[in-house]
Each structure stands twice: as structure tokens, then as C-alpha cells.
BASE-657244 format. One record per residue (C-alpha): chain; x, y, z; residue number from 1. Coordinates in nm, 2 decimals, decimal comma. Each point is the difference from the previous one (the first is absolute). Last residue first. Example, Ala and Ser with C-alpha at 12.3 -4.5 7.8 and 13.67 -1.06 7.14 Angstrom:
mol | x | y | z | seq
A | 1,37 | -0,11 | 0,71 | 2 $
A | -0,14 | -0,34 | 0,07 | 1 $
//
This chain:
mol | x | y | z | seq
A | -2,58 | 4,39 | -1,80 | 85 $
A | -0,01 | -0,18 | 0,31 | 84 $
A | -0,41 | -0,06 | 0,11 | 83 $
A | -0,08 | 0,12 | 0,36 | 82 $
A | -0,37 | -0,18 | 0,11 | 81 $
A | 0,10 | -0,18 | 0,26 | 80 $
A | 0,38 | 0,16 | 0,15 | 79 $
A | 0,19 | -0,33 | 0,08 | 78 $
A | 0,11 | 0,00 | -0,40 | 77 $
A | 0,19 | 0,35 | 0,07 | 76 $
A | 0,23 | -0,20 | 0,24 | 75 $
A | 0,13 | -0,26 | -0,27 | 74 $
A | 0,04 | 0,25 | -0,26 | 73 $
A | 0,21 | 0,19 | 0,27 | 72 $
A | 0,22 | -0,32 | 0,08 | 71 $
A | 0,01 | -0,11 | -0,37 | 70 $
A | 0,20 | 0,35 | -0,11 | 69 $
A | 0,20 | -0,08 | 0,32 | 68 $
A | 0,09 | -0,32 | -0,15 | 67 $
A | 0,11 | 0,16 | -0,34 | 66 $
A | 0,29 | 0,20 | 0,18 | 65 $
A | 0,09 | 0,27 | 0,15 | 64 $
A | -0,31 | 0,27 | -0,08 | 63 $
A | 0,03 | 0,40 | 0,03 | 62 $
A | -0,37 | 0,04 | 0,03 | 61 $
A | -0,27 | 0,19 | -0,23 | 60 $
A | -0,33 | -0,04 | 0,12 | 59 $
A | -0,32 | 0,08 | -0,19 | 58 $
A | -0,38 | -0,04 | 0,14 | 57 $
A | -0,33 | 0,04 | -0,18 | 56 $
A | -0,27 | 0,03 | 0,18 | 55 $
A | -0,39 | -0,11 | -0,05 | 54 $
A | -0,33 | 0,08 | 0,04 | 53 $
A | 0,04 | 0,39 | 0,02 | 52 $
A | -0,20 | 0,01 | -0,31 | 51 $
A | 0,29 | 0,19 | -0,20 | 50 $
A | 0,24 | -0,25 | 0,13 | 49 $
A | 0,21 | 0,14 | 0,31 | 48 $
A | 0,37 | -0,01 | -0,10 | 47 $
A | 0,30 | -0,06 | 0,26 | 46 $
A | 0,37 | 0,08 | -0,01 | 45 $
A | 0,14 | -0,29 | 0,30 | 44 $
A | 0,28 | 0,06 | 0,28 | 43 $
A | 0,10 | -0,28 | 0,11 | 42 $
A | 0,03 | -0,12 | 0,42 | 41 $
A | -0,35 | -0,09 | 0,03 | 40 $
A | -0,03 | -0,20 | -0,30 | 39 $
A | -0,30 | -0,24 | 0,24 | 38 $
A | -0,11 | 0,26 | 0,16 | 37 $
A | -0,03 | 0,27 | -0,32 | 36 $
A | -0,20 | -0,30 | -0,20 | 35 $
A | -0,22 | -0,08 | 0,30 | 34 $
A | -0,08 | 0,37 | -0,02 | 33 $
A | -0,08 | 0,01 | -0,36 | 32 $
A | -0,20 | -0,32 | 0,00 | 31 $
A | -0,32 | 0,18 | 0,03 | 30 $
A | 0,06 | 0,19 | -0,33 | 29 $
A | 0,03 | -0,33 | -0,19 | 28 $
A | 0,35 | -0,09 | -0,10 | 27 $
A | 0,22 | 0,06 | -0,31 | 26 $
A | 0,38 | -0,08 | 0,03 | 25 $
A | 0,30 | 0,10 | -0,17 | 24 $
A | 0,36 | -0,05 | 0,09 | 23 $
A | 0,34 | 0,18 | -0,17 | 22 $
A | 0,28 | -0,21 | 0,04 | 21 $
A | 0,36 | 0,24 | 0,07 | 20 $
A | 0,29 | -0,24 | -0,03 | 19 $
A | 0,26 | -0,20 | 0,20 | 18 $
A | 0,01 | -0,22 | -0,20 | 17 $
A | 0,01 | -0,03 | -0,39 | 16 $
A | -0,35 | -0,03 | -0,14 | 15 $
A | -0,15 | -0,17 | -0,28 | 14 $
A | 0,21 | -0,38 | 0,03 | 13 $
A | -0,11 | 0,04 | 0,41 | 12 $
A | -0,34 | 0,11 | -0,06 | 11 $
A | -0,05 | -0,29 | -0,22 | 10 $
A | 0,16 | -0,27 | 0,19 | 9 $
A | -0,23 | 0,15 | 0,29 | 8 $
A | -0,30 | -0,02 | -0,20 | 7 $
A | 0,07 | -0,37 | -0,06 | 6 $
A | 0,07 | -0,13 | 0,32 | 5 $
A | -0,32 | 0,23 | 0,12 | 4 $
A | -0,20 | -0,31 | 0,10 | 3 $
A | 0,31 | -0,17 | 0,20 | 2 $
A | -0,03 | 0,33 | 0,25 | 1 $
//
């Protein structure tokens, strides 16, 4: 969590906790149901890319602090391929 020192500090001086944080990933189509297993209990909007190649996935969560911010970032890297918008 050292590596995102300086993200957190700038979450926290942005955002005043608790707050909603709105997530976006991209990932290959593939990787859609690893996605949904590993964010099994949130409730994402998806978007198909006109190609079908890729989707597009939004989550807006009622965050506590900066560190759960990290803990989902964290999580979404496991996914190969996923890129954090």
C-alpha cells in the first residue's frame, strides 16, 4: 500500500469521507466473468464496445475512507488484462 502514499493524500485532501467514489474499469470481453467473481457483492452498469471486444464497467460505492479506495484498486490489478480508468 506504500506505492499509493501519494494517491491516498490526494484522495483524502479531494474527498471528505464517507463519500460516494465512482470506479471505472475496461476489460477484455473474456474477463467479464472473472470481473463479476471477483466484485461479487457490487452491482456494476456495463457497456459492450461496438466490436464486442471489450467492456466497460462503472461502480458507484458509498466509500469510508481513502484506504478502501486502494483496496478495490488493489483487487481490480489481480484481473490480467483490466486497465482502471
Amino acid at each position: 500500500m506504500d506505492s499509493f502514499k501519494a494517491f491516498k493524500e490526494k484522495l483524502d485532501n479531494e474527498h471528505k469521507w464517507p463519500a460516494i467514489y465512482m470506479f471505472k474499469f475496461v476489460a477484455p470481453s473474456a474477463k467479464v466473468q472473472e470481473v463479476l467473481t471477483a466484485f461479487s457483492k457490487e452491482t456494476f452498469q456495463m457497456k459492450r464496445s461496438k466490436a464486442g471486444n471489450y467492456v466497460a464497467f462503472t461502480l458507484k460505492k458509498m466509500i469510508k475512507s481513502s484506504d478502501e479506495v486502494v483496496e478495490i484498486y488493489l483487487k481490480a490489478r489481480k484481473i490480467e488484462g483490466l486497465i482502471a480508468m
